[in-house]
Biotite code that builds the C-alpha atoms (Angstrom):
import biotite.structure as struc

atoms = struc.array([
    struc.Atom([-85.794, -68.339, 87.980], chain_id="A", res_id=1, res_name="UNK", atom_name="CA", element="C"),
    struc.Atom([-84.676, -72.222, 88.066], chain_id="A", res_id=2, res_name="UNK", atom_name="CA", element="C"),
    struc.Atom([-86.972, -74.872, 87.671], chain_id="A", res_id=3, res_name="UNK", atom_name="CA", element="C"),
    struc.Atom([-88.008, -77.681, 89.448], chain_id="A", res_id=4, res_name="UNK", atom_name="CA", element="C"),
    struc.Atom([-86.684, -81.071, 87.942], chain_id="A", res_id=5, res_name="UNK", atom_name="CA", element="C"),
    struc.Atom([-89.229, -83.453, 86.489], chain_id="A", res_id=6, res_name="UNK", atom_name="CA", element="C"),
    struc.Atom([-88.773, -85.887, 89.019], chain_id="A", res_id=7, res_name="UNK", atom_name="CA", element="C"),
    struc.Atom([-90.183, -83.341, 91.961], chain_id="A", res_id=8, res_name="UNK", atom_name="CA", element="C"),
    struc.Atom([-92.754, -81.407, 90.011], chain_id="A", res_id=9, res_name="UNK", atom_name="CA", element="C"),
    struc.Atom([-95.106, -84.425, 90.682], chain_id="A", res_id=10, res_name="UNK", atom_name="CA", element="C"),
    struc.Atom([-94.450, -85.451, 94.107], chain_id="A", res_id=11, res_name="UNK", atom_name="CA", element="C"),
    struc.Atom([-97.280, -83.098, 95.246], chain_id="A", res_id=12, res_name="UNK", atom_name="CA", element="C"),
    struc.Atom([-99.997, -85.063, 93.451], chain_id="A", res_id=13, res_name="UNK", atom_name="CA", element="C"),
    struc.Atom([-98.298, -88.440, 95.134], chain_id="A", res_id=14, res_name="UNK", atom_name="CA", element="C"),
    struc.Atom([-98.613, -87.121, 98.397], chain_id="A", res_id=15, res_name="UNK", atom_name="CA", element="C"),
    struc.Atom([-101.732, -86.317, 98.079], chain_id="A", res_id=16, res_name="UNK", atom_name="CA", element="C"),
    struc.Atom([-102.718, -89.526, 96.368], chain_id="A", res_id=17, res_name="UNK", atom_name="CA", element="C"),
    struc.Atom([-101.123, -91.413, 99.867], chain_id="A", res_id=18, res_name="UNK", atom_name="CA", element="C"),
    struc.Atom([-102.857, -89.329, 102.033], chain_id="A", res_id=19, res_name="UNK", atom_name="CA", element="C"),
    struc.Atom([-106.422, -89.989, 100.584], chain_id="A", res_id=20, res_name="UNK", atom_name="CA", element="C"),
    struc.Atom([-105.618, -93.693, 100.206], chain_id="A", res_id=21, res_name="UNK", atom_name="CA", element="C"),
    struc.Atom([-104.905, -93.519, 104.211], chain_id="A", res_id=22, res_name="UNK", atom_name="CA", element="C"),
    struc.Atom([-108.003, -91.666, 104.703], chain_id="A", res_id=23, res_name="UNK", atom_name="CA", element="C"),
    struc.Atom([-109.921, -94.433, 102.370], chain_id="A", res_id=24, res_name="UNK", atom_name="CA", element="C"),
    struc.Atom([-108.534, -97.002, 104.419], chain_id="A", res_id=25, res_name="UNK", atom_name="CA", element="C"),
    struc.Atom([-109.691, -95.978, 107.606], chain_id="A", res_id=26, res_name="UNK", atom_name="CA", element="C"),
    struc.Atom([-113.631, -95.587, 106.333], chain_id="A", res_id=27, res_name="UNK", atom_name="CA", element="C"),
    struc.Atom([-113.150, -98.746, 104.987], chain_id="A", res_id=28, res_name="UNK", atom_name="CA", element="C"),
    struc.Atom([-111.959, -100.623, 108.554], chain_id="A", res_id=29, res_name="UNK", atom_name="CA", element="C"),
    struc.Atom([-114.947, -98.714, 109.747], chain_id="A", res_id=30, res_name="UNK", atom_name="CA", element="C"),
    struc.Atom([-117.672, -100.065, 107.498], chain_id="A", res_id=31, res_name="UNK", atom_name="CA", element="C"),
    struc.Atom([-116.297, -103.641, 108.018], chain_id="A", res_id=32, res_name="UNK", atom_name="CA", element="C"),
    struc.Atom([-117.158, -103.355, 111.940], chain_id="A", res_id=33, res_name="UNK", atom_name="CA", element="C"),
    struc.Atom([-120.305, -101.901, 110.834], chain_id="A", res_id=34, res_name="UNK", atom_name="CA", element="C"),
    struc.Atom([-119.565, -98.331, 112.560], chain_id="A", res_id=35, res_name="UNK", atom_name="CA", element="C"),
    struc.Atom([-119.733, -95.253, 110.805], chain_id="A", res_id=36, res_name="UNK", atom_name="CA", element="C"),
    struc.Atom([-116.628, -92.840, 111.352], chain_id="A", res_id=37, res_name="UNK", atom_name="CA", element="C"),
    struc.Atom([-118.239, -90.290, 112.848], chain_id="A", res_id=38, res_name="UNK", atom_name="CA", element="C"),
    struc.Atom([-119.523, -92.440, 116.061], chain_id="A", res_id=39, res_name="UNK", atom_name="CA", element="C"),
    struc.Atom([-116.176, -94.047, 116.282], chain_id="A", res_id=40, res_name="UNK", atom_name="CA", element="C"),
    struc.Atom([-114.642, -90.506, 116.875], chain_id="A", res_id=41, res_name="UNK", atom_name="CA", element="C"),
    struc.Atom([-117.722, -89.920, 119.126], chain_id="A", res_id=42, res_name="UNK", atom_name="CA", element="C"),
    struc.Atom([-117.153, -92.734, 121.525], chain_id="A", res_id=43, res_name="UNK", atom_name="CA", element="C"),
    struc.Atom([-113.068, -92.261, 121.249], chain_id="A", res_id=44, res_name="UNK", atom_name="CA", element="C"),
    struc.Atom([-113.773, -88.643, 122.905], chain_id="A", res_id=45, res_name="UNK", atom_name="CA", element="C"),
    struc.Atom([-115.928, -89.434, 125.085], chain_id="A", res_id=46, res_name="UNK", atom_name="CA", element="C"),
    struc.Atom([-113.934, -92.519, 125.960], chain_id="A", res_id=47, res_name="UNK", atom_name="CA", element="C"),
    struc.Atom([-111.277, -90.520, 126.686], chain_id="A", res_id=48, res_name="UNK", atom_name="CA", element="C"),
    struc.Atom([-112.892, -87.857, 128.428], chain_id="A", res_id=49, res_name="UNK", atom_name="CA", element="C"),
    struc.Atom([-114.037, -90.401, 130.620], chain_id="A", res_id=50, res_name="UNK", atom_name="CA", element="C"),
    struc.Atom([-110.003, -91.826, 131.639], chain_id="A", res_id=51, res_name="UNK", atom_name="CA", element="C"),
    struc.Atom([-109.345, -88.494, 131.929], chain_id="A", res_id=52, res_name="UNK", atom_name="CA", element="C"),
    struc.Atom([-112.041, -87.450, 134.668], chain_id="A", res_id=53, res_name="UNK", atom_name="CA", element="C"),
    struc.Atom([-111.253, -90.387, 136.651], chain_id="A", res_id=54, res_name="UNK", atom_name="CA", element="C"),
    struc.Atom([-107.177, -90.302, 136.215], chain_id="A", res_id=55, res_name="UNK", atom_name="CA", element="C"),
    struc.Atom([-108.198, -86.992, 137.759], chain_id="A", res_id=56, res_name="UNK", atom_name="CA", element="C"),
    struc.Atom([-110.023, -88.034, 140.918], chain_id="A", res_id=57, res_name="UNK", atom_name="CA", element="C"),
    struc.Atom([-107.561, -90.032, 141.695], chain_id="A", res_id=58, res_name="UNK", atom_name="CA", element="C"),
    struc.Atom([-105.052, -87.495, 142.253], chain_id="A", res_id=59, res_name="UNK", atom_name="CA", element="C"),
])
């Protein structure tokens, strides 16, 4: 068997590190509008639930 090179035996780890950075981010926007995450995803579903249902009647 070969092995990796050194330069892409880390670029897991750096993935990784960008996506919980991204993920930071995001709480982060949240707590400066003073809404937690979980109610923002609340009111986004039901938000859209809501254009849904009435895109619907209209047809």
């Amino acid at each position: 068997m070969s092995r990796a090179p050194s330069a892409i035996r880390g670029q897991a780890s750096v993935e990784y590190l960008i996506g919980c950075l991204v993920v930071l981010a995001l709480v982060a926007a949240d707590a400066a509008s003073g809404e937690s995450t979980l109610s923002l995803v609340i009111r986004s579903i039901r938000e859209g639930f809501t254009r849904f249902a009435s895109a619907l009647s209209i047809t």
